[in-house]
N, C-alpha and C positions, 0 to 999 in steps of 0.2 A: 405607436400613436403619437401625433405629434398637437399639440394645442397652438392654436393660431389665435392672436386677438387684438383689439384694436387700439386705440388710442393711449395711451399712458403718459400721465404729467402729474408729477407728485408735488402739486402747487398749489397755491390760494387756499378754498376752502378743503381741498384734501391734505394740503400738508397741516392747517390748523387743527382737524381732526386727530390725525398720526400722532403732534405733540398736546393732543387731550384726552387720547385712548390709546396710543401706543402704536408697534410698529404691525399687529395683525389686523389691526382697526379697516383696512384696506379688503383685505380677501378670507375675514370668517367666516363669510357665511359661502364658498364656492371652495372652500378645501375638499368636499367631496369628487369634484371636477378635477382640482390640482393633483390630489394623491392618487388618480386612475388612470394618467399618461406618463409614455417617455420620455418626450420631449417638451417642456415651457417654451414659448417666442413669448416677450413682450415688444412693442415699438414704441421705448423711452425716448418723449420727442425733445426731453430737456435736460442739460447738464448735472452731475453731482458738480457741486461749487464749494471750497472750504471757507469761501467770503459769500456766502452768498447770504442774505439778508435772513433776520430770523422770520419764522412761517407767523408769530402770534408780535400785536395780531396781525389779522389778515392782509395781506399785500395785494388789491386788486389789478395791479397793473399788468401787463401783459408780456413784461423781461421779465420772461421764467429761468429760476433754478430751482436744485434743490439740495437739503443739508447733506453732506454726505452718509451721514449717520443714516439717512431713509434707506441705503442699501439694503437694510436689513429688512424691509419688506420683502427685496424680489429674494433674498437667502430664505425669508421663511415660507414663500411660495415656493421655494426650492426653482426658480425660472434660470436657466440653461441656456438662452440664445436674445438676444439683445438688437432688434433690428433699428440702424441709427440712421436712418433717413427724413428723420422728422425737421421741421425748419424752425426750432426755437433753437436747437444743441449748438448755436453760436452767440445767443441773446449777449451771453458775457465773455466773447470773446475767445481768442483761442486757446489761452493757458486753462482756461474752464473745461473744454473741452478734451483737452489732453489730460486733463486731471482726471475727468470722468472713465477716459481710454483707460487709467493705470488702477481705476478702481473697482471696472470690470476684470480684467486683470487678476487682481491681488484677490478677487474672491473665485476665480474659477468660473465665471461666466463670459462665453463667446460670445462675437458680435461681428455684422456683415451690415455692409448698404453705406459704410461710410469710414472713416482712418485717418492717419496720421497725415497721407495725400490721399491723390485722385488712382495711385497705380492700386496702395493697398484697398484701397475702398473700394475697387474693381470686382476684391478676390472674392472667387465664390466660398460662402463656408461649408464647408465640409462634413457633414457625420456618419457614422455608420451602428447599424444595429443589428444585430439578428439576422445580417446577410441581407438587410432593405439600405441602399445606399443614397443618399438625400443630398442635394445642396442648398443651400438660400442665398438666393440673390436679393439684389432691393437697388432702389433709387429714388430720386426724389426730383421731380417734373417743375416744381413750384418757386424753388428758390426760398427764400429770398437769395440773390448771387452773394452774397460773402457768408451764405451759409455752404455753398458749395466747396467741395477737396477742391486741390489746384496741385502743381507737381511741387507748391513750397507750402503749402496751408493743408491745415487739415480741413474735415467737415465731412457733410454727406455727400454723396455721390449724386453727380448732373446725370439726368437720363439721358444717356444719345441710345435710343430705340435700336438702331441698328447695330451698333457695339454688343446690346444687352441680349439683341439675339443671336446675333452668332457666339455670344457668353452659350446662352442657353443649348443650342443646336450642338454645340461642342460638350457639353454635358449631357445629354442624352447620347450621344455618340458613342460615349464613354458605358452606357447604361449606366448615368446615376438619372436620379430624379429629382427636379429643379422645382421648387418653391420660390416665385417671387413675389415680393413685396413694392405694393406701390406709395409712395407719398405723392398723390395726385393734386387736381384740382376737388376743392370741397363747396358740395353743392348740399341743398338740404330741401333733396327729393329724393323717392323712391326708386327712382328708375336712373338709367344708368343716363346721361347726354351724351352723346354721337362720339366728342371728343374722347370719353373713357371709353365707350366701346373699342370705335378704332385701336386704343393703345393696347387696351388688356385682351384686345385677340391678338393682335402681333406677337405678344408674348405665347400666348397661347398654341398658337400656332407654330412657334418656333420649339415647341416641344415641352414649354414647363405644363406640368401637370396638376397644379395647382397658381393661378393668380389672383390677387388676395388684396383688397385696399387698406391702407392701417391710416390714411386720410381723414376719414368719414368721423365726424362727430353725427350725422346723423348717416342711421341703418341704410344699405341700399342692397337691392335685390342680387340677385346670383346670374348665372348664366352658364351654359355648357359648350367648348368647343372639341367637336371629335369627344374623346375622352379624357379631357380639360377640364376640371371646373375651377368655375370664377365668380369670385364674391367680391361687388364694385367696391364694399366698406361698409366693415363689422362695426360699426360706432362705437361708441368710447365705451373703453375695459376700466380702467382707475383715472377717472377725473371728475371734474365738481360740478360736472354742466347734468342736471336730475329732472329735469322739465320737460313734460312732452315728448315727441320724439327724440328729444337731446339725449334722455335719461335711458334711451329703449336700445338693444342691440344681440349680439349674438358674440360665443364665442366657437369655433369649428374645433373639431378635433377629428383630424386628416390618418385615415388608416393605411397603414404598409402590410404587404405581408409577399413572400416570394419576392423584395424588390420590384410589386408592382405598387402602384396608387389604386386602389379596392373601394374608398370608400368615406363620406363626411358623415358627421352628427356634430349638427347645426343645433347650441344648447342655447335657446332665449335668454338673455338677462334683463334687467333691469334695477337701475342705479339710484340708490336713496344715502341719505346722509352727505350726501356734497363728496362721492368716492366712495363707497360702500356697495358693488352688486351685488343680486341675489338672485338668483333662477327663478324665473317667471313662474308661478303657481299656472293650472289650466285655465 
């Protein structure tokens, strides 16, 4: 079982929270969720920074980091995969970002969709379980450009569509099963616009068996292609936006079993305290 989810930025009013109730203050109320999968993804769209400004008080602006010290969220979610295609993870720069690289690192958390350049930001990552063999891809469609890898800069990964599918088609080849992740355009509607469709079938079609928006602050619908499915954007997992549809979303948790893709359960959330989900009541 692998947990797929959406948005994460441990800033503004979520980091002010974190240094006023500590480091579970984020995901008490969904440990029931956390402790019943293999696998954690979060998509951290913002640097660990050891300069980076304190959280109190509140910093509105929109050059995100975070203390590095917040690690200790995704270690007490026990989260395992780190997808870096988000477009803040250069707000400060690239020694920020390299800092963030060696602090994923240092605590035994993987990461994919973005690197030190554009060749390691390529690489698919890798897991295996129980004889179900996985990879994640990811990219990022939006820019901003010098949040982009380059062959001398780090950063997230530019989407060239047809690179990421014969990525893909070369990994089903292999019989592994490809999970990607999109850092799209963010619209805040329901339904998918023509431009995500076209993308997130290409992928689909090139064989990932799961495509996945980590984009979306707000919710957007699903879709199936062949035996694909695709979800436009889960809306935000850990951030401060609680308003109407801002505060509404879902987290997937994506079933393996025999190395095939079997099966989603799509768990409602909704986000109170400025970073705080809780599983929708009926």
């Amino acid at each position: 079982s692998v947990l797929v989810t959406g948005t994460t930025a441990l800033v503004r009013n979520t980091a002010y929270q974190i240094e006023e109730y500590g480091f579970e203050f984020p995901y008490q109320n969904i440990t029931g969720i956390l402790n019943n999968v293999d696998f954690i993804h979060v998509s951290n769209e913002v640097p660990f920074y050891s300069e980076c400004p304190p959280a109190v008080p509140v910093r509105p602006e929109m050059r995100f980091c975070s203390n590095p010290g917040y690690i200790e969220v995704f270690e007490g979610m026990g989260v395992d995969i780190v997808e870096l295609t988000g477009n803040h993870l250069l707000d400060w720069g690239p020694d920020a970002f390299l800092e963030t690289l060696k602090t994923y690192e240092l605590h035994g958390i993987e990461y994919y969709g973005g690197g030190e350049n554009n060749e390691i930001a390529k690489e698919p990552l890798m897991i295996e379980h129980n004889g179900n063999k996985i990879a994640f891809v990811g990219c990022n469609v939006t820019g901003p450009e010098n949040n982009w890898a380059t062959d001398e800069r780090p950063g997230a990964l530019k989407c060239n569509l047809d690179e990421m599918a014969d990525i893909i088609s070369e990994l089903r080849a292999q019989d592994i099963n490809p999970i990607f992740t999109f850092q799209h355009f963010e619209f805040n509607t329901f339904k998918a616009v023509s431009q995500m469709q076209e993308d997130f079938w290409k992928i689909a079609k090139a064989g990932a068996v799961i495509v996945s928006g980590s984009q979306a602050h707000y919710p957007h619908g699903v879709d199936f292609v062949d035996s694909s499915f695709i979800h436009y954007g889960l809306g935000n997992f850990l951030f401060d936006q609680m308003y109407t549809y801002w505060g509404m979303a879902t987290v997937d948790i994506h079933y393996f079993y025999d190395n095939q893709y079997i099966n989603t359960d799509q768990i409602a959330i909704i986000n109170e305290n400025y970073g705080q989900p809780r599983i929708m009541t009926d």
